[in-house]
N, C-alpha and C positions, 0 to 999 in steps of 0.2 A: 300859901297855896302850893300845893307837887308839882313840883314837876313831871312830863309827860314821862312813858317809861321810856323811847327813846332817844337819841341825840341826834342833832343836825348840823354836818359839814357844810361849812360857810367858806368858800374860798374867796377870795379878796378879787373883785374883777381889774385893779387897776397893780401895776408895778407900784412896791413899795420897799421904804429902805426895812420897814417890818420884817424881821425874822424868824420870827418865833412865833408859832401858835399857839392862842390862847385860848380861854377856857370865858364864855359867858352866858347870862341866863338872856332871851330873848322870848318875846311871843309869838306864839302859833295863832295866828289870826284867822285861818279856817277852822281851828279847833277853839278859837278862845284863851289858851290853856298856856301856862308859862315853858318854854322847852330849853332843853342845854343846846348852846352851841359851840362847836369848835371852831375858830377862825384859822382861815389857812391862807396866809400872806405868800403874796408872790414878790418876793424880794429880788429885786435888783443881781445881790450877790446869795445864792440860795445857799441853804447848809449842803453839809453832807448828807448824800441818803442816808445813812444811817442814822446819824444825827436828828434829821428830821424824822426815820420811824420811832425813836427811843421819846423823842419829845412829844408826838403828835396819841404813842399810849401815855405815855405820861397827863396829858394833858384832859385825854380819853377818860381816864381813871380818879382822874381830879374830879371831872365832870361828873360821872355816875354817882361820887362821894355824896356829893350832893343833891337831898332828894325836896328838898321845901325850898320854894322860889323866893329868898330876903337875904339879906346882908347875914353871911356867917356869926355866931357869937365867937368869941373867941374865948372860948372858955377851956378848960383841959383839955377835953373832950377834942375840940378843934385843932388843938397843938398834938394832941398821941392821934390826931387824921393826919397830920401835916409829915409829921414822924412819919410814919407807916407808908406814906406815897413819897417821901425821899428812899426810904428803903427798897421800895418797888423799884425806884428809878436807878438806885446803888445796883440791885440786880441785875436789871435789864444791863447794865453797863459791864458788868463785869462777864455778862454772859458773852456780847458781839463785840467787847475790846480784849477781852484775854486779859492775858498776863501782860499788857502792857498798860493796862489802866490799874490792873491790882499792884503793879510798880508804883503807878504815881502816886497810890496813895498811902502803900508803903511809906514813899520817901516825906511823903505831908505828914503821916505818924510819926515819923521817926522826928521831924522838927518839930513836932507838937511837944513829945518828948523832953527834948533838948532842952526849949524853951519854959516849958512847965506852964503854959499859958498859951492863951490865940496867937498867930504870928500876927505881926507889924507887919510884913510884906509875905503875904504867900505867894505873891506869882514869880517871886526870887527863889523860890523852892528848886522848881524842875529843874535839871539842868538842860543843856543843850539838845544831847543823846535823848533823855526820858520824854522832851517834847516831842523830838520829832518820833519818836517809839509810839507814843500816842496820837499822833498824826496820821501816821501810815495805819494805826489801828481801824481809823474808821475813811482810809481810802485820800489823805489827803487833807489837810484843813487849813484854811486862812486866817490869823492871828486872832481875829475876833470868836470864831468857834472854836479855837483849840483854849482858848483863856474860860469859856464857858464850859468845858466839859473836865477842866483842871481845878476850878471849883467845884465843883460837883466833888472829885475826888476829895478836895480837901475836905469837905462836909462830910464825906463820906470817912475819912481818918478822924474825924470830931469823933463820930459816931463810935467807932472802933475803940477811941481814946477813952471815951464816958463811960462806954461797956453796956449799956442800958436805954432800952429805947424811951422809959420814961424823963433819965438825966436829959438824953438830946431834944423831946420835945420842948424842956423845960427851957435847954439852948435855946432852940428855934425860937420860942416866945420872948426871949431875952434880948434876941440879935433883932427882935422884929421891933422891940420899943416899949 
């Protein structure tokens, strides 16, 4: 069944340790009709704004992907979407962190390099300087959002490494199981 054409912000009415906004199919029960929603937790400790607007399109863009209300196939097709909305989210980042997120993942290339293989420890990567460079990028971050936006990076040097947005889909499917 479609989804309606369009999306409904869900904020969480209670404190939660939730972070992150998610992406789910819910029902429109005045319409019937299956509708996307976006859940917007009010956590305890919140992101950074910015952090929160790069995730909440991100999650925005996830949502629209999807137009038939069932459990995704995962079939190519699914893994070059999945592709294609980390590259979205690679840009979004490199557009409001500058040059200090295109460092990190710089330096994530450069150990991919190295290694000739995934690292064993990527969050031993950054050094000191490049975290908090990334920090100050988006106004400040507390350990647990600066370790989520330094992944990102890394995925993002995969990306860079493979050359190819089909290789990295083919990643993404690999890493997922």
């Amino acid at each position: 069944m479609p989804y309606q054409e369009l999306a409904c912000l869900l904020p969480e009415p209670a404190s939660t340790t939730q972070r992150l906004p998610t992406y789910a199919g819910a029902v429109d029960l005045t319409a019937a009709a299956p509708v996307r929603t976006l859940r917007l937790p009010t956590p305890r400790r919140p992101l950074s704004t910015t952090g929160r607007g790069v995730l909440l399109l991100y999650e925005a863009r996830h949502a629209m992907g999807r137009h038939v209300a069932s459990a995704p196939v995962r079939d190519s097709a699914y893994w070059d979407s999945e592709a294609a909305l980390n590259v979205f989210e690679f840009t979004l980042l490199e557009r409001v962190a500058g040059r200090h997120y295109q460092e990190a993942v710089a330096a994530y290339l450069q150990a991919l390099r190295r290694e000739g293989d995934l690292l064993a420890r990527p969050h031993k990567v950054l050094d000191r300087r490049r975290r908090k460079a990334l920090s100050l990028a988006f106004g400040g971050l507390d350990d647990e959002e600066l370790h989520l936006w330094a992944s990102v990076a890394y995925r993002n040097a995969i990306l860079e490494l493979l050359g190819d947005l089909k290789a990295f889909a083919a990643h993404l499917r690999h890493q997922a199981g």
